[in-house]
C-alpha positions as CSV (number, residue, x, y, z in Angstrom):
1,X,174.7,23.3,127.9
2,X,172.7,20.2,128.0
3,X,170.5,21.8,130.4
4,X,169.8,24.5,127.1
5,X,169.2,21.8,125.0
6,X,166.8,19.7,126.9
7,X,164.7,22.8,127.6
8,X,164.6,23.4,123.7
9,X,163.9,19.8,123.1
10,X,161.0,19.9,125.7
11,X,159.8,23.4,123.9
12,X,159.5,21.6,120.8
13,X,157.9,18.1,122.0
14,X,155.3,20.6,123.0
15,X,155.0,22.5,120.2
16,X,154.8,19.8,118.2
17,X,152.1,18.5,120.7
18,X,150.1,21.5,120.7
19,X,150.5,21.8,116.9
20,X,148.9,18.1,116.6
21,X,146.0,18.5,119.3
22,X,145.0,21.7,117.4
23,X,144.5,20.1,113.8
24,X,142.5,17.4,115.8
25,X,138.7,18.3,115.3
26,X,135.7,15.8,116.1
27,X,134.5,14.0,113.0
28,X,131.9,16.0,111.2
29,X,129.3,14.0,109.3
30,X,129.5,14.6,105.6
31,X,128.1,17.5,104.1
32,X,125.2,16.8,101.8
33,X,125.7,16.4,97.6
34,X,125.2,19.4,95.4
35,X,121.8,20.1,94.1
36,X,122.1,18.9,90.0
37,X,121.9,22.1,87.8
38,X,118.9,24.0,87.1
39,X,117.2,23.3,83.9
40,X,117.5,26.8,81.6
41,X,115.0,27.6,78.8
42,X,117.1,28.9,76.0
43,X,115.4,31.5,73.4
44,X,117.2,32.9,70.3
45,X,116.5,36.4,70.0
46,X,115.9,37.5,66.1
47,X,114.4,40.9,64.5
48,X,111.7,41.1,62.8
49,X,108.6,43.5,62.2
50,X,105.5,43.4,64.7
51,X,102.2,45.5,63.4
52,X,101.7,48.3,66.6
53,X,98.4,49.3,67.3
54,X,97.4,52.1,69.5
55,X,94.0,52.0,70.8
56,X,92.8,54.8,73.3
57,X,89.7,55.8,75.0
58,X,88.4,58.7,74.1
59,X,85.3,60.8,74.0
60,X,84.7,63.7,71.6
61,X,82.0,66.5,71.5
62,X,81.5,69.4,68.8
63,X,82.3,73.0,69.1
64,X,79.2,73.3,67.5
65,X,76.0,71.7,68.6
66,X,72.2,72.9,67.1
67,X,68.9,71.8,69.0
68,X,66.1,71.2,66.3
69,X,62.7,72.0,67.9
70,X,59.9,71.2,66.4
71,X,57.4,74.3,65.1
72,X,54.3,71.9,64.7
73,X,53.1,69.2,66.4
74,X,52.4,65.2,65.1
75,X,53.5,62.1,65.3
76,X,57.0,61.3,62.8
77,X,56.5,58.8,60.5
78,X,60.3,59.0,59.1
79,X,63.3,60.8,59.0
80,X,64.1,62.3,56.0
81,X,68.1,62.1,56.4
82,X,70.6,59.7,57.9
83,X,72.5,60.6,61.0
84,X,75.5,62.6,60.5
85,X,74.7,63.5,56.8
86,X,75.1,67.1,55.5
87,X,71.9,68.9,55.0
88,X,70.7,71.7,52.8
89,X,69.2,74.5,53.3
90,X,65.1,73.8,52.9
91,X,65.6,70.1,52.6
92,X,62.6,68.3,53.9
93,X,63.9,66.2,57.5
94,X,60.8,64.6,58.7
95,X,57.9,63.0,57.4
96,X,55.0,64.0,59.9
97,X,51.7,61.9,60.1
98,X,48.6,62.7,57.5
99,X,46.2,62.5,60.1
């Protein structure tokens, strides 16, 4: 019986031992301090009404275009209407030179 026990007491010297040498672990150095906290922009977020605009390229051409040749020749002193404008059947356009 004491034979038992001594073999038991010996099993648990060394488990004790082995226990001990394996929470032994070389000195680390210590780790570095935390970074301080990030600085945060803070924005409160409110409705309200913003104009839209829509702006878009474009180009546009008529379904309708007339060439105005002249019958005559000359030299124009002035036009008789303004670009765009509406004109009427026989209305005078151009003022031709008297010479």
């Amino acid at each position: 019986m004491q034979v038992g026990f001594r073999l038991w007491g010996y099993a648990a010297v060394a488990g004790i031992l082995v226990t001990a040498l394996g929470a032994c672990k070389p000195s680390q150095p210590p780790a570095p301090p935390a970074p301080p906290p990030s600085e945060v922009n803070v924005v409160v977020v409110e409705p309200h009404e913003v104009a839209v605009n829509y702006e878009y390229i474009g180009q546009i051409a008529g379904f309708r275009e007339a060439e105005v040749r002249p019958r005559i020749s000359g030299i124009l002193e002035h036009w008789n209407y303004e670009a765009g404008a509406k004109v009427k059947a026989g209305q005078s356009m151009f003022t031709l030179d008297s010479g």
